[in-house]
C-alpha positions in Angstrom: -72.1 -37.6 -41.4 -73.6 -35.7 -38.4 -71.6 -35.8 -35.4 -72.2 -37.5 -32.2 -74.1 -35.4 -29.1 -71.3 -35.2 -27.2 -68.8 -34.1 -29.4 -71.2 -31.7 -30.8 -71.8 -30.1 -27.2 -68.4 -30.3 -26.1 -67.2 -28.6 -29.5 -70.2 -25.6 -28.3 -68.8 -25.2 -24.6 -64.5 -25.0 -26.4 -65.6 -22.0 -28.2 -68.0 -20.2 -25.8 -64.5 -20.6 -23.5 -62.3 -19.2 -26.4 -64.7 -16.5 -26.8 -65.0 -15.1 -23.7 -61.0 -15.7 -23.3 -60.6 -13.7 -26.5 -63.1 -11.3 -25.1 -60.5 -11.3 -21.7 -57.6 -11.0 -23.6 -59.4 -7.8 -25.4 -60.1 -6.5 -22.7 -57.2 -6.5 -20.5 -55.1 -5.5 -24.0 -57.4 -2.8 -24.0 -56.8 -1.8 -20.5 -52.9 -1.9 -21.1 -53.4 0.8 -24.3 -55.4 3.0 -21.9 -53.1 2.8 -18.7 -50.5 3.3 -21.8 -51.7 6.4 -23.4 -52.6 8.1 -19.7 -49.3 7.1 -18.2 -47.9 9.2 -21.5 -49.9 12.1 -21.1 -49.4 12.0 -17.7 -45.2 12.3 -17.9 -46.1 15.0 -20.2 -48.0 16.7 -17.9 -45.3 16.1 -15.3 -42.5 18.1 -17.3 -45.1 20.5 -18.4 -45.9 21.5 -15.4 -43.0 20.7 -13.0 -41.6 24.1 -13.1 -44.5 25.6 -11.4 -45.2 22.6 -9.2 -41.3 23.3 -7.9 -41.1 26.9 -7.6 -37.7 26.5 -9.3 -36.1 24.6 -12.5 -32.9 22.4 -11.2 -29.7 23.2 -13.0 -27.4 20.8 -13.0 -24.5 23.3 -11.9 -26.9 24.0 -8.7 -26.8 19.8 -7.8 -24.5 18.3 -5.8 -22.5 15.3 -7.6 -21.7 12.2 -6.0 -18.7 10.9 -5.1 -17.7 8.5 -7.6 -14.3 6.3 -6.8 -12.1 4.6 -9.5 -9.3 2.5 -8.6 -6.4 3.1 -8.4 -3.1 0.6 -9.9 0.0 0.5 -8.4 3.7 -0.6 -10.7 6.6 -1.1 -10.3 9.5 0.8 -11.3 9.9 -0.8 -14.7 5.7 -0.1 -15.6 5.0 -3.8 -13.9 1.5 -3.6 -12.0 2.1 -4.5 -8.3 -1.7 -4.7 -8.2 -5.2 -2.6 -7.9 -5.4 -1.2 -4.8 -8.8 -2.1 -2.7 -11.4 -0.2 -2.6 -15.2 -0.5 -1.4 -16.6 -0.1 -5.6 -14.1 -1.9 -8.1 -14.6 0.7 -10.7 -12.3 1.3 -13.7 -13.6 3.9 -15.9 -13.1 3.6 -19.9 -13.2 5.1 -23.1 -15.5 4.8 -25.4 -13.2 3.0 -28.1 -12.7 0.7 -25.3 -16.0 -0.9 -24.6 -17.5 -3.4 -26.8 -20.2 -2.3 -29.3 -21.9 -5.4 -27.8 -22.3 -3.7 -24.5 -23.3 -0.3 -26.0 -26.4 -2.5 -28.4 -27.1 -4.9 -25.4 -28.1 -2.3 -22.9 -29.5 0.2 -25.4 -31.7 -2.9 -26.4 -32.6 -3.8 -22.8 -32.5 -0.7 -21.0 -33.8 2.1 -23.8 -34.4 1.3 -27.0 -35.6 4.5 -27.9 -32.3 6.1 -26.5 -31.0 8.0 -29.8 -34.4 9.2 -30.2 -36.0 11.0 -27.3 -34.4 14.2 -25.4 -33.8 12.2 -22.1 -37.4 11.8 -20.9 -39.4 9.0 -23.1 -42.8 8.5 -22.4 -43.6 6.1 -25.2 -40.7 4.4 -23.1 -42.5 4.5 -20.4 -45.8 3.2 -21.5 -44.0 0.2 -23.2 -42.4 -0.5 -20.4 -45.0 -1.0 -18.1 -47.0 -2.9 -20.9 -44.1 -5.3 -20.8 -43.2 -6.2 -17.2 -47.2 -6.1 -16.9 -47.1 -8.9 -19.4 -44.1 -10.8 -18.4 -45.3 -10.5 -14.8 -41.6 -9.3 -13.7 -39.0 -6.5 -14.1 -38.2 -7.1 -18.1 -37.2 -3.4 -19.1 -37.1 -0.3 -17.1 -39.4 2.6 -17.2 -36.2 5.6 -17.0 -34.3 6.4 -19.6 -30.7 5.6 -19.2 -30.2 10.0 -19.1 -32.2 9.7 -16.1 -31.0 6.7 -14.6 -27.3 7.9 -15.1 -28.6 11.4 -13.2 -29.5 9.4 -10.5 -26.1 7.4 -10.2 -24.2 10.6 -10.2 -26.6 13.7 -8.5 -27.7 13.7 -5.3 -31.3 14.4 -5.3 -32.7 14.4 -1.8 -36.6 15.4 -2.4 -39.6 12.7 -2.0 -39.9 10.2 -4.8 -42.7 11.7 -7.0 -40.6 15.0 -6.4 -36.8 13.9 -7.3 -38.6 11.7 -10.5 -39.5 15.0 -11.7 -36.2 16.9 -11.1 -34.5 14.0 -12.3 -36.3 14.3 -15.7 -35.5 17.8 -16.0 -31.9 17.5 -15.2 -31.7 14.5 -17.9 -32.8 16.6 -20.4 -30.3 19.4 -19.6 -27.6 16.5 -19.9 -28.4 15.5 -23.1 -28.6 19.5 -24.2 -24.8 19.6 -23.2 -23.4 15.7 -24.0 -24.0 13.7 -27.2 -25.5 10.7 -26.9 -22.0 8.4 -26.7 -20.9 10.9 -23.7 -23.8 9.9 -21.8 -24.0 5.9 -22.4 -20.4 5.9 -22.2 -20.8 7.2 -18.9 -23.3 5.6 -17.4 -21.9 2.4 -18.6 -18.9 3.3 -16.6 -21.2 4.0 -13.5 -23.8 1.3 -13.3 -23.3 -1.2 -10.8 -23.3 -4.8 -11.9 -23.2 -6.7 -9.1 -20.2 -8.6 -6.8 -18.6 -5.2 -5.8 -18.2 -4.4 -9.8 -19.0 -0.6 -11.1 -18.8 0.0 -14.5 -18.4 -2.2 -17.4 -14.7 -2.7 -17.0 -14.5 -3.9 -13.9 -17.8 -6.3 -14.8 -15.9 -7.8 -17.4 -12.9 -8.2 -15.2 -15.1 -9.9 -12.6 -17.4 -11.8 -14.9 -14.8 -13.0 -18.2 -11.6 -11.8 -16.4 -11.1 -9.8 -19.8 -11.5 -5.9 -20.7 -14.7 -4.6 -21.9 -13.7 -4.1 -25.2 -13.1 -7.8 -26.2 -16.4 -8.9 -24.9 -18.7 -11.3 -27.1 -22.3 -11.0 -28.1 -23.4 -13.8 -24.9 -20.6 -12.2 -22.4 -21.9 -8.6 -23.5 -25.8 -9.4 -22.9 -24.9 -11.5 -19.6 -23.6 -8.2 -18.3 -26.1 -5.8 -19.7 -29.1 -7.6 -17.9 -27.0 -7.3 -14.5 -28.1 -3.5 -13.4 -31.5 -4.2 -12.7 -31.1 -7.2 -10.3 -27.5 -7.8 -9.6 -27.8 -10.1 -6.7 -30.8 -12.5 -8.4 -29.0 -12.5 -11.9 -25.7 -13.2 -10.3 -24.7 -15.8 -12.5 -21.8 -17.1 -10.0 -24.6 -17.5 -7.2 -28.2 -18.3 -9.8 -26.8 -19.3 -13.2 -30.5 -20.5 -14.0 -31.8 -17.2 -13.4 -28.8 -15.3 -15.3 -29.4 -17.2 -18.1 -32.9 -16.5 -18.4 -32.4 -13.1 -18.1 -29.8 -12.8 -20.8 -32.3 -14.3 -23.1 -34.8 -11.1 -22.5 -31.6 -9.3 -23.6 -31.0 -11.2 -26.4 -34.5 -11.4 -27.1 -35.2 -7.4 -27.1 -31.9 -7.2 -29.5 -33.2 -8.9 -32.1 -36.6 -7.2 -31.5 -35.0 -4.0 -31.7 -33.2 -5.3 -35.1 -29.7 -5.1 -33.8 -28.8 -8.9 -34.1 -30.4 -11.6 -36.5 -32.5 -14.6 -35.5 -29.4 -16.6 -35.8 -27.0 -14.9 -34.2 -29.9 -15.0 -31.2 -30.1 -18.4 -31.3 -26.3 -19.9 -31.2 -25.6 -16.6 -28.2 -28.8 -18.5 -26.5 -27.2 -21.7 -26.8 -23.6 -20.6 -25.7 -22.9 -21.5 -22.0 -22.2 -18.9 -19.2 -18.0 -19.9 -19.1 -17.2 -18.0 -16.6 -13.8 -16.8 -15.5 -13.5 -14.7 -12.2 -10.7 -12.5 -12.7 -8.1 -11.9 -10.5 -7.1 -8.5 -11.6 -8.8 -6.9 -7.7 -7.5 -9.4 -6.4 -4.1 -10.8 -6.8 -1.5 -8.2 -5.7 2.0 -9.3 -6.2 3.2 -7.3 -3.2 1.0 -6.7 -0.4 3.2 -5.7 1.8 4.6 -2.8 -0.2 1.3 -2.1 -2.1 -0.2 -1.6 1.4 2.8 0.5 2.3 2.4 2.9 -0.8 -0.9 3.6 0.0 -0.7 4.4 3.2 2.4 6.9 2.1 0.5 8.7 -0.4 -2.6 8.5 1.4 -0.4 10.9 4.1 0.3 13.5 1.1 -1.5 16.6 1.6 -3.2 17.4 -1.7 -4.7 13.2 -1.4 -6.1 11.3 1.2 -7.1 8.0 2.0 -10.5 8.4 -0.4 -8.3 9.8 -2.9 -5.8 6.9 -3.0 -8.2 4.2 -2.9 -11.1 6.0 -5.4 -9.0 8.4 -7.1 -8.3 6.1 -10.5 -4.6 7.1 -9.8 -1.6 5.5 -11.8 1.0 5.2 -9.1 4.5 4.5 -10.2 6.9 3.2 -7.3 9.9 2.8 -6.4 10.0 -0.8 -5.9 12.8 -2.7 -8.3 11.5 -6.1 -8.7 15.2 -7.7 -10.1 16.3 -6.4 -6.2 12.9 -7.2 -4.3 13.4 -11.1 -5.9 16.9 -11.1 -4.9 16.1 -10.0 -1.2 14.0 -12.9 -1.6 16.1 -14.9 -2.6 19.2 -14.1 -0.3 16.9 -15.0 2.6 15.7 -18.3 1.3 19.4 -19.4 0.5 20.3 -18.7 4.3 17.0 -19.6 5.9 15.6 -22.4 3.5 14.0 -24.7 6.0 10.5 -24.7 7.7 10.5 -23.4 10.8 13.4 -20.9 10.4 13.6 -18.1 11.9 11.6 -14.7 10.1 13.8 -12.3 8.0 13.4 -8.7 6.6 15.2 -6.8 4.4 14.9 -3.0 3.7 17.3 -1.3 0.9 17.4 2.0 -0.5 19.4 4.6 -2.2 20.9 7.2 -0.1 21.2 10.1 -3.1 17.1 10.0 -3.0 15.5 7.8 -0.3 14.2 5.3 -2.7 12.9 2.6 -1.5 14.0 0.1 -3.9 13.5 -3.6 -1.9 11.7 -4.1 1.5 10.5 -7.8 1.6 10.1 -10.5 4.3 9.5 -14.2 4.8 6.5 -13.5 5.9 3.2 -13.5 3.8 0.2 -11.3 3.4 -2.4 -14.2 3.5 -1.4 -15.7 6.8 0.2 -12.4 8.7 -0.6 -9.1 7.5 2.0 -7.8 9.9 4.9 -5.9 7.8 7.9 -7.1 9.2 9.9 -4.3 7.4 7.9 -1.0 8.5 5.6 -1.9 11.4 8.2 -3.8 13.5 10.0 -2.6 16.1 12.7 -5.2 17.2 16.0 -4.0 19.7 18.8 -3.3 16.8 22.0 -4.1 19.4 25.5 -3.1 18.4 24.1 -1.7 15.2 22.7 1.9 16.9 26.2 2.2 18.2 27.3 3.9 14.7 24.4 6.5 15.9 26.4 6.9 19.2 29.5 7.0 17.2 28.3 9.9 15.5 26.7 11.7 18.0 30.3 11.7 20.6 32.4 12.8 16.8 29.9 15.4 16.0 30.9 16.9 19.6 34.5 16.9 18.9 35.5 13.6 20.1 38.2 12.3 17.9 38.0 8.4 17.9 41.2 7.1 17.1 42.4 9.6 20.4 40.0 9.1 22.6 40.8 6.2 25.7 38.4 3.7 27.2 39.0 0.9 29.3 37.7 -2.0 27.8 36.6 -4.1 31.6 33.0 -5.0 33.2 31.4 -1.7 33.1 28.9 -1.2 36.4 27.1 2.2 36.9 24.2 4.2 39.2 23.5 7.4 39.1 23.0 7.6 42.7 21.9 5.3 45.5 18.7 5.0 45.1 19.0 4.0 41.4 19.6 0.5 40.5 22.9 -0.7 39.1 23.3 -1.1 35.6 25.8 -3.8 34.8 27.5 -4.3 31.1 30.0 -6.8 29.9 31.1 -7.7 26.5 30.6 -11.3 24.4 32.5 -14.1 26.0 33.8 -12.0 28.8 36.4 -10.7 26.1 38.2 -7.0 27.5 41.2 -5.3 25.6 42.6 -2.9 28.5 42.4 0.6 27.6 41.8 0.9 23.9 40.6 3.8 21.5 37.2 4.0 20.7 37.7 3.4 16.9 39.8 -0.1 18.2 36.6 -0.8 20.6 34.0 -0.1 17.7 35.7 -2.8 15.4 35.5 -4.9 18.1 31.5 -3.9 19.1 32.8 -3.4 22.5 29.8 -2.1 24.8 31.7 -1.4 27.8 32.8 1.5 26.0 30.0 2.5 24.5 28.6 2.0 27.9 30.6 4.9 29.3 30.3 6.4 25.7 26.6 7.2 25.8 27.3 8.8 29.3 30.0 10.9 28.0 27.7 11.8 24.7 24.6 12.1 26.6 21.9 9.6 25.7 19.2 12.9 24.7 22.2 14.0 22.3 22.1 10.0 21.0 17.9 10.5 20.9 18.3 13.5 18.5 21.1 12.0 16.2 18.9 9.4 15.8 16.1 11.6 14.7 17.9 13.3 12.9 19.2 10.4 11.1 16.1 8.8 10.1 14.4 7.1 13.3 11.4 9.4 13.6 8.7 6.5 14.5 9.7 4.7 17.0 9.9 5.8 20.3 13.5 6.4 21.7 13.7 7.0 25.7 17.1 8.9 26.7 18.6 5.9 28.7 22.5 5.2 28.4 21.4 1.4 27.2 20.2 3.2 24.0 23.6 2.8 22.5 23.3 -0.8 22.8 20.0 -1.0 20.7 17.5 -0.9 23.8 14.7 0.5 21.7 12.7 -1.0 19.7 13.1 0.5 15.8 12.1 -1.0 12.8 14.5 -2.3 9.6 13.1 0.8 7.7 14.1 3.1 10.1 17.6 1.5 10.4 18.0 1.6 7.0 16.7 5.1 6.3 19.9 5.8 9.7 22.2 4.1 7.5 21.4 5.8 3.8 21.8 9.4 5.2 25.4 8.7 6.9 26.1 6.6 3.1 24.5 10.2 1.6 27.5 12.7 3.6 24.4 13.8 6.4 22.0 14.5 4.2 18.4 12.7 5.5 15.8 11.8 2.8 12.7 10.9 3.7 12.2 7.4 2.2 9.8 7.1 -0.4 8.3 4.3 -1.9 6.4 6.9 -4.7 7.8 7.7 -7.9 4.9 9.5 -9.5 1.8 9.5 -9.8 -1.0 10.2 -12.1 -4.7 10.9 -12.6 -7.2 9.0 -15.0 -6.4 11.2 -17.7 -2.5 10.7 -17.5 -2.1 14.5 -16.0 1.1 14.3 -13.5 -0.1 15.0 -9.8 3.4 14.3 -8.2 6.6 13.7 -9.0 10.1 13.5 -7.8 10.3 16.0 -4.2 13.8 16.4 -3.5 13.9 17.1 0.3 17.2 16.1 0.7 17.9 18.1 4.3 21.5 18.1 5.7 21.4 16.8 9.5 24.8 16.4 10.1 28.2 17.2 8.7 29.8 15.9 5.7 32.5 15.5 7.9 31.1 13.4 10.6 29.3 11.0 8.3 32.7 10.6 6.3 34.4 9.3 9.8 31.8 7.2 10.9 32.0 5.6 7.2 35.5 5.4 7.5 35.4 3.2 10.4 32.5 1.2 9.6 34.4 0.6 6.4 37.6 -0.6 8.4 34.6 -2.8 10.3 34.1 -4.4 7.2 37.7 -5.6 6.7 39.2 -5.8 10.1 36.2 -5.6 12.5 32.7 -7.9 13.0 31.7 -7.1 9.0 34.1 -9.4 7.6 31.6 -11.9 6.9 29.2 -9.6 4.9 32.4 -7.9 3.0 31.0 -7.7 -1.2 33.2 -10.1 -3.3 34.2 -7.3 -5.5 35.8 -5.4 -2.4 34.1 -1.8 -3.4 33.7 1.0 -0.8 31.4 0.1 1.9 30.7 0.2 5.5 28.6 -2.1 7.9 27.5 -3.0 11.3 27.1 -6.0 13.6 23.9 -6.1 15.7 22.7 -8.8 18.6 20.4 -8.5 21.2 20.3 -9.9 24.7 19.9 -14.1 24.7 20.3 -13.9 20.8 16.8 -13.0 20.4 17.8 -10.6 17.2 20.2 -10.3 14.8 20.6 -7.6 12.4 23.1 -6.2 9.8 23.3 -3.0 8.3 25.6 -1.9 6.0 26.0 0.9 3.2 27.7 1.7 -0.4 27.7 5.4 -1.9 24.3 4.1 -3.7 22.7 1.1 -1.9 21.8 1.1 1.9 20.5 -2.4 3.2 19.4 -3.7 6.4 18.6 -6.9 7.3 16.7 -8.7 10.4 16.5 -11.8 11.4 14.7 -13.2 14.7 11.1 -14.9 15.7 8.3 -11.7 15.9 5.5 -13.6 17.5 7.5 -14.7 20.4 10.4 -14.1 22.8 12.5 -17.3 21.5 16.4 -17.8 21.0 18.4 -17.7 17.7 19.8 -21.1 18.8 21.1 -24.3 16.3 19.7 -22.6 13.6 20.7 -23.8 10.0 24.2 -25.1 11.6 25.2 -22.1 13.7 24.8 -22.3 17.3 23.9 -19.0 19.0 23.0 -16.9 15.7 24.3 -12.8 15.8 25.5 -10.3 13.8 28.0 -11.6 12.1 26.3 -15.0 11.2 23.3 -15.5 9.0 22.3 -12.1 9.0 26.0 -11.0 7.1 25.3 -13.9 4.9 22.1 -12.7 4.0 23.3 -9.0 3.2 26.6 -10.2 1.8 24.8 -12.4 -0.8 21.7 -9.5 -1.5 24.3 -6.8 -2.2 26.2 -9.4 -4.4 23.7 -9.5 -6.3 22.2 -5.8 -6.6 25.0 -4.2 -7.3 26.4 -6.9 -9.9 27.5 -5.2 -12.9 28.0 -1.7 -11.7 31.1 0.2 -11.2 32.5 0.6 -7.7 31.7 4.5 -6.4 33.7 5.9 -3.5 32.3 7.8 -0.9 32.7 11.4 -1.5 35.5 13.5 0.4 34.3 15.7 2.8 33.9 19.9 2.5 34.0 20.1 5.9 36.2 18.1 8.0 35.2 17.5 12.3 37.5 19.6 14.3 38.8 17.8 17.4 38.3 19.6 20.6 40.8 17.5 22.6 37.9 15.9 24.5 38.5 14.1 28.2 36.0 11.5 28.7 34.2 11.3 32.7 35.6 7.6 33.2 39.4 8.6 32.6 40.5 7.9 35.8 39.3 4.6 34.9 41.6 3.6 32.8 44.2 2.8 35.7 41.8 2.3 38.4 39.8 -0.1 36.7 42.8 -2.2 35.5 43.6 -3.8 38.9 39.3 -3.2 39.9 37.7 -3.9 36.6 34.4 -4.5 38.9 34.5 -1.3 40.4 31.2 0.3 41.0 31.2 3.8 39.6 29.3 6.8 41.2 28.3 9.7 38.8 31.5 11.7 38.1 30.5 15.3 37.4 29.1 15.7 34.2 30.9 17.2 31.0 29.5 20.0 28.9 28.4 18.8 25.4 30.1 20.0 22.0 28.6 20.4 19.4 30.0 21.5 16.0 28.7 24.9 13.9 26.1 25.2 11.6 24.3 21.7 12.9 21.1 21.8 14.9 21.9 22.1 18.3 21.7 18.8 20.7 20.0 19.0 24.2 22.5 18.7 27.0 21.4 16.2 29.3 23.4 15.1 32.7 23.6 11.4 33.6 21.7 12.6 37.2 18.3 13.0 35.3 18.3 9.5 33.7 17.0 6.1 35.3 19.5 3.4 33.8 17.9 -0.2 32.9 18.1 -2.6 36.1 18.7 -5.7 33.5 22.6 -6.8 32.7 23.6 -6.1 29.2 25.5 -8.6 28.1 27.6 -7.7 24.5 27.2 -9.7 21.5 29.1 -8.0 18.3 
């Protein structure tokens, strides 16, 4: 049956199109083999003849290598991660055994499929390459080799393009003359970038499946392998379209290359993104401390701030979580209602200066203020143990030595201002010995004390003790906690009198390591004696009577062990502290509001919070706790007991002057030359005539 005209014609015109389509495609398939072949010959050509074009081979001893960080972790004492510390790259570099064969397939597949084949340059590579993206009409499959591309991740090359493509190539074939072929992808899979601040495949996995690159799927493992060439438009948490396509090409040039089945493309096709953003660069578990350690280490003189933060270091602290949790817990039970006041609590052990808790109420997220270390809040009545030491460590015996106990008012000279002291309550015990008048936290005579001492002489004890950070002015209100010092500073004061005089510098470091597990530092012992044995002995000897007959009673242990303490209130109640120490535990804690000048008033019950309120509480219920289960340790007896020098204080005549004037106005009796006691470091003398008392009233709190 002949056919109708029209069909007929229109049947003509379909194949004149197809032929000339066919004779298109022919053509521009044609064109492709050509550009192919040339582009081939020409990378030939390029190696060939690069030596000569360069005047000089590249070596890749002669290259400079790029920096490239790993993180670094941070535990615990008992192997706990703390957290990763941050860095600009996440990057956590692997071995071999401990990437997926998934990953190593998938990007071989993608990336350079001819990879255990050529020497590190590929120019049948090359030509397929261009043939594909030509064809796709995008970026499908890159033109380097991975050699090269890993060359350019980790050498600085800083000629022209055409010129550093050529070095490049060279150098990649040098690489794989001196790696196997696993050395090489195992490293440049440790390099690559894969988007969202992730470099290498272990932190991709981390930030992509919140898992470790060895337990990655078949889907999770070609998501991640089609990442390098566009990170931010196959991002699959900002375009999941786009990410899924793209792990299709992946897939697709798997089973292509013969490494997966049909099969096993089609169900990874159909399997849905699931993603889980891991938390593992994220989430640290103590900020505060974390942030501390680094900052430590980061001061060590074989590391630095790059080091610490890109150095792939294990650090091992000092922290003990069982005591950080109980701090925590000691100042919840005291202070468990909203809109209490802030608390910190330092602790450490004397032998070693291990920091062992140092936590606040506050938290990273909102305030990234550390409360513990960065503080510096007036510590009242508990510097006057720093005084104490100071006036024993020049002789003066204080269960001898006489002070009237009345309103203390003092000037230098007339054209000073007066400086005016009183105790708590308007409380005075007469003439009393200074031991009596340290029980009591009587700053009328450690008013006249710091005179007598010397406030530089009070400046270096401090020093010496442990509070080198915060500024200390010579002033006679030092001894009443008129600078500003921080808990860890106290603390630090407190452990080298519990350790017989003997300052270590605290520590939050236990160890640390490199990526391969070698040992960079360990245990320093710089234990340094700064005082006597003897003088830290009688200053614990009355800080321990404090504890049983003084202001302490409140924070006194349950199991009655060996301990001393100290009281500490500040002008209008604005802070309260209490520091106290065992033979193997030194603890401070604070208590007060940090982002404003605000009273201790009504708070949880008590009226005017000091000293001997909440903040004993707090220490009395922590120390409970950290030293439950261990046996009581007594302090050690001294080797070398203070020598009294039968010391007469400057404010004497006081005693019966002031008892029928107790607000006499006192000129400046002529000073007294200091004492200090052999084979310590010598104390600056300094007169009362070259210091400018405070014009405000201290009033004493215990």
């Amino acid at each position: 049956m002949p056919e109708p005209i029209g069909k007929g014609a229109s049947r003509r015109k379909r194949n004149k199109a197809q032929r000339r389509t066919t004779g298109r495609r022919s053509a521009f398939a044609t064109a492709f083999i050509v550009l192919a072949v040339a582009s081939s010959l020409i990378a030939g050509l390029l190696l060939f003849g690069a030596a000569r074009y360069l005047g000089d081979i590249p070596t890749l001893s002669a290259i400079k290598a790029r920096e490239i960080g790993a993180n670094s972790t941070v535990y615990a004492d008992n192997g706990a991660s703390l957290g990763v510390l941050a860095n600009d790259e996440n990057r956590q570099p692997v071995k071999s055994d401990q990437i997926s064969p998934w990953i190593k397939k998938s990007t071989v597949a993608i990336e350079d499929r001819r990879f255990y084949e050529h020497g590190g340059v590929d120019p049948q590579g090359i030509s397929r390459a261009l043939i594909s993206n030509l064809a796709a009409g995008s970026i499908v499959q890159g033109g380097s080799t991975l050699t090269q591309q890993l060359i350019s991740q980790i050498y600085i090359v800083k000629q022209r393009t055409f010129d550093r493509k050529i070095r490049e190539a060279l150098l990649a074939v040098q690489l794989e003359d001196r790696f196997s072929k696993d050395e090489i992808l195992t490293a440049y899979l440790n390099t690559v970038f894969y988007g969202n601040n992730a470099y290498g495949v272990e932190a991709a996995a981390q930030t992509y499946f919140a898992k470790s690159a060895k337990d990655l799927t078949l889907p999770e493992a070609a998501l991640i392998s089609g990442l390098p060439q566009l990170p931010s438009r196959y991002d699959p948490y900002q375009n999941p379209k786009d990410a899924l396509v793209r792990r299709a090409q992946v897939l697709q040039a798997m089973e292509e290359t013969g490494v997966i089945s049909k099969a096993q493309r089609r169900k990874a096709d159909a399997t849905p993104l699931r993603l889980k953003r891991g938390r593992v660069y994220g989430a640290v578990k103590e900020s505060f401390f974390v942030r501390y350690v680094a900052n430590e280490l980061a001061q060590e003189p074989d590391f630095g701030e790059a080091a610490v933060r890109a150095g792939g270091l294990k650090i091992n602290t000092t922290l003990d979580p069982v005591l950080q949790r109980e701090a925590r817990a000691a100042m919840k039970q005291v202070l468990p209602t909203a809109g209490d006041p802030d608390a910190a609590i330092v602790a450490i052990r004397p032998k070693t200066g291990e920091i062992v808790a140092m936590a606040s109420t506050r938290y990273f997220r909102t305030d990234q203020f550390d409360l513990t270390s960065q503080s510096r809040r007036q510590p009242g009545s508990t510097f006057k143990p720093i005084t104490l030491a100071a006036a024993i460590e020049q002789g003066i015996d204080p269960s001898a030595t006489t002070y009237m106990s009345a309103p203390f008012s003092w000037r230098p000279d007339e054209n000073s201002p007066t400086w005016n002291v009183a105790t708590a309550g308007d409380k005075y015990a007469g003439a009393v010995s200074l031991e009596k008048a340290t029980l009591a936290s009587d700053n009328t005579v450690y008013a006249q004390l710091a005179i007598d001492v010397g406030p530089a002489n009070i400046v270096d004890m401090a020093e010496r003790l442990g509070v080198r950070t915060s500024p200390l002015e010579p002033v006679p209100s030092i001894t009443l906690g008129a600078n500003g010092v921080s808990p860890l500073e106290m603390t630090t004061a407190y452990a080298t009198l519990a350790n017989g005089g003997i300052y270590h510098p605290p520590t939050a470091i236990e160890s640390v390591l490199d990526a391969e597990g070698q040992k960079l530092l360990g245990k320093r012992s710089r234990g340094v004696r700064v005082i006597e044995d003897g003088v830290a002995a009688e200053v614990t000897r009355i800080l321990g009577e404090n504890m049983r007959s003084g202001t302490g009673t409140g924070a006194l242990m349950s199991d009655d062990r060996p301990e001393a303490g100290k009281t500490g209130t500040t002008d209008n109640h604005t802070d309260a502290w209490f520091c106290g120490y065992t033979p193997t535990l030194a603890t401070c804690v604070w208590i007060g509001y940090p982002d404003e000048t605000k009273s201790l008033y009504n708070v949880e019950g008590v009226g005017a919070v000091s000293g001997p309120t909440l903040p004993a509480d707090i220490w009395h219920l922590f120390m409970d706790s950290a030293l439950a289960g261990t046996p009581p340790v007594n302090f050690a007896a001294p080797k070398n007991p203070v020598a009294w020098n039968g010391f007469t204080s400057q404010f004497e005549n006081r005693i019966v002057s002031s008892i029928s004037a107790p607000d006499l106005t006192l000129s400046m009796p002529a000073p007294q030359p200091t004492v200090t006691v052999p084979a310590v470091p010598a104390a600056t003398t300094t007169t009362a005539s070259g210091m400018t008392p405070p014009t405000a009233t201290a009033v004493a709190v215990p």
